[in-house]
C-alpha positions in Angstrom: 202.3 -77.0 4.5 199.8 -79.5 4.7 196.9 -79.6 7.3 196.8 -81.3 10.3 193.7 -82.5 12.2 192.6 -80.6 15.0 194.5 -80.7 18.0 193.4 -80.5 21.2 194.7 -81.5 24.9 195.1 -85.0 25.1 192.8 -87.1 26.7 191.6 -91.0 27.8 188.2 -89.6 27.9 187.1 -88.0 24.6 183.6 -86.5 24.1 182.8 -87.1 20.9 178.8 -87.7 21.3 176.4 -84.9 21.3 173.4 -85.4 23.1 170.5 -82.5 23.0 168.3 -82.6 25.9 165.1 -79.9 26.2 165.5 -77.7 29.9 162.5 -76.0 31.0 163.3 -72.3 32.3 163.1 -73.6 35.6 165.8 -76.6 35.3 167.8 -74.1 32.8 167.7 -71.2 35.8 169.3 -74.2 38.3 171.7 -75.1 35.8 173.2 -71.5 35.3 173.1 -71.0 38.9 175.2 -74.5 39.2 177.5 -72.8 36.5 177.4 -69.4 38.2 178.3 -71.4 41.5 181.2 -73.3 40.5 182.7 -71.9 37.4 182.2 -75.0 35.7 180.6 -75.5 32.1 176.7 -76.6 31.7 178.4 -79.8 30.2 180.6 -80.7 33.0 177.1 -80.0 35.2 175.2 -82.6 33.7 178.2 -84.7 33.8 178.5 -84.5 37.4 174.6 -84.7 38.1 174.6 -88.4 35.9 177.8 -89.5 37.7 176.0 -88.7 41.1 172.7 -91.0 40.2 174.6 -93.4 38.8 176.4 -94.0 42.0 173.7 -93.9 43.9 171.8 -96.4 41.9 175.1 -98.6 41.5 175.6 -98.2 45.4 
């Protein structure tokens, strides 16, 4: 057999750039509580939180 590539879900949106950012234990406590919260990942946080000034900078 020979090896395929990692496979994965589909996607149009691939996130394939790491980014590391340093949290203070305050911003890191608000983070896990967004987590906690939601059931979302810290990733899809941070997503949301750029998407959200974005817009309001676009708007």
């Amino acid at each position: 057999m020979s090896k395929n590539p990692k496979m994965g879900r589909p996607t149009d949106d691939p996130k394939n750039t790491t980014y590391k950012i340093r949290l203070s234990k305050t911003d890191l406590a608000r983070l896990d509580f967004c987590c906690q919260k939601t059931g979302k990942p810290k990733s899809e946080i941070i997503r949301m939180g750029i998407s959200k000034v974005y817009e309001e900078l676009k708007g």
